[in-house]
C-alpha positions as CSV (number, residue, x, y, z in Angstrom):
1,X,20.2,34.3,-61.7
2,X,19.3,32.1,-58.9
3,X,21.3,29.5,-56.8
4,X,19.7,26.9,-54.7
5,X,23.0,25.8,-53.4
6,X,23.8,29.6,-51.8
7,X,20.1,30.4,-51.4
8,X,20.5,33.8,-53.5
9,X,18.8,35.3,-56.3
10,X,20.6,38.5,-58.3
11,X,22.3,39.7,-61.7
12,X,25.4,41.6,-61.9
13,X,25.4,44.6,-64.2
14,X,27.5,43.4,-67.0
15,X,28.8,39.8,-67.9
16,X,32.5,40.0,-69.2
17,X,33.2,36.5,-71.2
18,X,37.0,35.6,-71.0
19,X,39.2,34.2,-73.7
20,X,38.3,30.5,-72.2
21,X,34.7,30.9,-71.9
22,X,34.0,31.3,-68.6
23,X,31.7,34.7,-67.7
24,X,33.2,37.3,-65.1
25,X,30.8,39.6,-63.3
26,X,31.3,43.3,-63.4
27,X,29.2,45.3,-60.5
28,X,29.8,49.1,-61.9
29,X,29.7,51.3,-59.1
30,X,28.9,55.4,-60.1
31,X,31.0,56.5,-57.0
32,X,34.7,57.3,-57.5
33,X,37.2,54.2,-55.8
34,X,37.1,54.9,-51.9
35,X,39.9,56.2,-50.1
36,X,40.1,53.0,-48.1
37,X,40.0,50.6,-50.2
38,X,36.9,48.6,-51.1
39,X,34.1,48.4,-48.8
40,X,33.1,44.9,-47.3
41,X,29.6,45.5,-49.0
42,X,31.0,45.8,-52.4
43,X,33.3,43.3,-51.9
44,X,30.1,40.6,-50.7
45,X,28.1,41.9,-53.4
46,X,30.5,40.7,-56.0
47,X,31.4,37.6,-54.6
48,X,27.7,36.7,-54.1
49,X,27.2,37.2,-58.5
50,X,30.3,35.0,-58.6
51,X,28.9,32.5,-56.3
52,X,25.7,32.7,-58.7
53,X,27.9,32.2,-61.8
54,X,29.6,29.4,-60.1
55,X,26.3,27.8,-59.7
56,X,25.4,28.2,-63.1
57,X,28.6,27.2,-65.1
58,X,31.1,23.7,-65.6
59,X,34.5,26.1,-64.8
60,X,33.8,28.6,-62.1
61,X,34.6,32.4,-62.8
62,X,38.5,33.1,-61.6
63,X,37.2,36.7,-60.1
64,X,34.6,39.3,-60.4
65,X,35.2,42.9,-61.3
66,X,34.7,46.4,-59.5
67,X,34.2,49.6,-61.9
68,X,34.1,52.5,-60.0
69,X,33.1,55.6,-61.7
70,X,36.5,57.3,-62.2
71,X,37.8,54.7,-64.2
72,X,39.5,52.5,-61.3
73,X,38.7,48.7,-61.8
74,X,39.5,46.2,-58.6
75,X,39.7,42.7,-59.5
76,X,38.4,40.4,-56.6
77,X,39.3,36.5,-56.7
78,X,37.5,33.9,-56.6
79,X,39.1,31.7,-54.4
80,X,38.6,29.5,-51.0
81,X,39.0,32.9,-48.8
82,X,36.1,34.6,-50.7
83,X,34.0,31.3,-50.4
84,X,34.4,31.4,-46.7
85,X,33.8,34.7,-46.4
86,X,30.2,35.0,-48.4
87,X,29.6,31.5,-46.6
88,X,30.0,33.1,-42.9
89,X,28.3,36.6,-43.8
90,X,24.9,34.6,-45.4
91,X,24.7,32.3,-42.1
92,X,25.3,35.6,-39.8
93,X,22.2,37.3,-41.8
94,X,20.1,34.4,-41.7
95,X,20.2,33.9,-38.2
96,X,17.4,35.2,-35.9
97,X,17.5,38.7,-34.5
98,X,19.0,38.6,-31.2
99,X,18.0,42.3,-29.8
100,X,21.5,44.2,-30.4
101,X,19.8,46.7,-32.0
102,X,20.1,50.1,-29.5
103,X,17.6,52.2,-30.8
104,X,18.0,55.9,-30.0
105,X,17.3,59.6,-31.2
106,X,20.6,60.0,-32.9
107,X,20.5,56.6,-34.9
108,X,16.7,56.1,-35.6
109,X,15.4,59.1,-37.8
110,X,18.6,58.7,-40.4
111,X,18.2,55.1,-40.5
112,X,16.8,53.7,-43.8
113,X,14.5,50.8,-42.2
114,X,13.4,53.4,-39.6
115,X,9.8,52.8,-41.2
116,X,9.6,48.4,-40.9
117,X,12.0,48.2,-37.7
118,X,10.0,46.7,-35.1
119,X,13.0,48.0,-32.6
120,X,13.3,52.1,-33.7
121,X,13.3,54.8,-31.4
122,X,9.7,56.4,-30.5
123,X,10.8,58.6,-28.2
């Protein structure tokens, strides 16, 4: 799926179609549900397929669904808060690097984009 409006491509990994019509997206997650609750990056990761949905549909999805692997589910709405939110975190992402970045010998080697990052510790 692809929305112009959000700049964002993506597909959940199931569609769930409610009683009404309307499609729900379901990110299943293999982890067991986390201890604190759910994590900001699962949290933006569903409301970025619902903003996709929303793109795509006449009656925008009332929430998106969390599987975890142990069976918990957590229902996240769709509503003006989550808009915001996905709003504020794609403009923070999109704007230019500003240096915060504190490379070091601790940090750098575990990192995942120690390879591309023009910033990583060389030592």
């Amino acid at each position: 799926m692809r929305s112009e409006t959000w700049g964002l491509v993506g597909r959940p990994d199931e569609l769930l179609r409610l009683s009404d019509g309307r499609l729900v997206p379901v990110e299943v997650k293999s982890r067991s549900f986390p201890r604190r609750g759910v994590p900001e990056s699962h949290r933006l990761q569903v409301y970025a397929y619902l903003a996709l949905l929303e793109d795509r549909s006449t009656a925008p999805p009332p929430f998106g669904l969390l599987r975890y692997g142990d069976g918990t589910e957590a229902r996240l709405p769709w509503d003006e808060s989550a808009r915001t939110e996905l709003a504020r975190t794609l403009a923070e992402a999109r704007r230019p690097y500003d240096g915060r970045a504190r490379p070091g010998p601790g940090r750098c080697p575990r990192c995942p984009w120690f390879d591309a990052c023009d910033a990583r510790w060389t030592g």
